[in-house]
C-alpha positions, 0 to 999 in steps of 0.5 A: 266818510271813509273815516267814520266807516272804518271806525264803524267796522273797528266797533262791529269787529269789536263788539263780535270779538267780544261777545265771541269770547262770552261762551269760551269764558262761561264754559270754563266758569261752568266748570269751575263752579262745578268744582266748586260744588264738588267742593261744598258737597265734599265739606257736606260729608266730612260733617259725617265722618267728622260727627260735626252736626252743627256744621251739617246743619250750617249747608241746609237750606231752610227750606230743603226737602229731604227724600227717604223712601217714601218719606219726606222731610221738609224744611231745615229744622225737619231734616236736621231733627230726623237726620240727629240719629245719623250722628250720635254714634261715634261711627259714621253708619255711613259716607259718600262723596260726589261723582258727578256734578252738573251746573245750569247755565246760570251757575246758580243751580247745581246737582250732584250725585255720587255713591254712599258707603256703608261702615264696610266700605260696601256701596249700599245705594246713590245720592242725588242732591241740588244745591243752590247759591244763595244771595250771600253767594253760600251753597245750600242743598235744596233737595236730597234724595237716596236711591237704593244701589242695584248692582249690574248683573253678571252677563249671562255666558253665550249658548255654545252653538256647537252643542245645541240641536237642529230642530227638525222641520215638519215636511 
């Protein structure tokens, strides 16, 4: 009896052992995958400066939806048809990179944004785009949009209280 209780105990401690681990391990493959992403987004905008429209269109996911204003672009073949202008000049009109990625706890979704750059070097506004990995384990982007880049406004200088007047109470 006391041999099959402690070969119960050995199998509990076991299995919460085990599952005790699951969130150390997925919490650093969160992590990984956010590099991951990183990574692809990265790969995505060298396509920009390396004027490379065919490998662009290879991290479109045929059904993304692309953002611009008030327009939106819809589906693989819409974005890539509207997004042909940006490369045909031999200067990017513009780069960007990511800055902060963020994956769900799947790991199959992850959204990445990140500023963009004119020709001078001027941040001119942000992106934010959602990839996924597909079932062939590629990392397409889903959706896209850019935001305008509204730089903080200097701090306004603190009243000098030694010059400002006592206003005088009515009696």
């Amino acid at each position: 009896m006391q041999v099959k209780i402690i070969k119960a105990l050995k199998t509990v401690l076991l299995l919460i052992f085990t599952f005790a681990l699951i969130p150390i391990s997925n919490a650093q493959s969160i992590k990984d995958i956010e590099k991951e992403v990183a990574n692809v987004e990265r790969a995505f905008a060298k396509t920009m400066a390396d004027r490379d429209f065919r490998k662009f269109q290879s991290f479109l996911d045929e059904n993304a939806v692309f953002v611009a204003g008030k327009n939106k672009m819809r589906g693989k073949q819409q974005v890539a048809a509207k997004w042909k202008r940006y490369f045909e000049k031999e200067r990017a009109p513009f780069a960007w990179k990511p800055e902060t990625v963020v994956v769900i706890g799947t790991g199959g979704i992850a959204l990445s944004t990140g500023p963009v750059w004119n020709p001078g070097g001027k941040v001119h506004s942000y992106y934010t785009s959602t990839w996924r990995k597909n079932d062939k384990g590629e990392w397409k982007i889903i959706l896209d949009k850019g935001q305008k880049y509204c730089p903080p406004s200097p701090k306004k200088p603190e009243a000098d209280k030694s010059k400002t007047t006592k206003l005088k109470q009515n009696p």
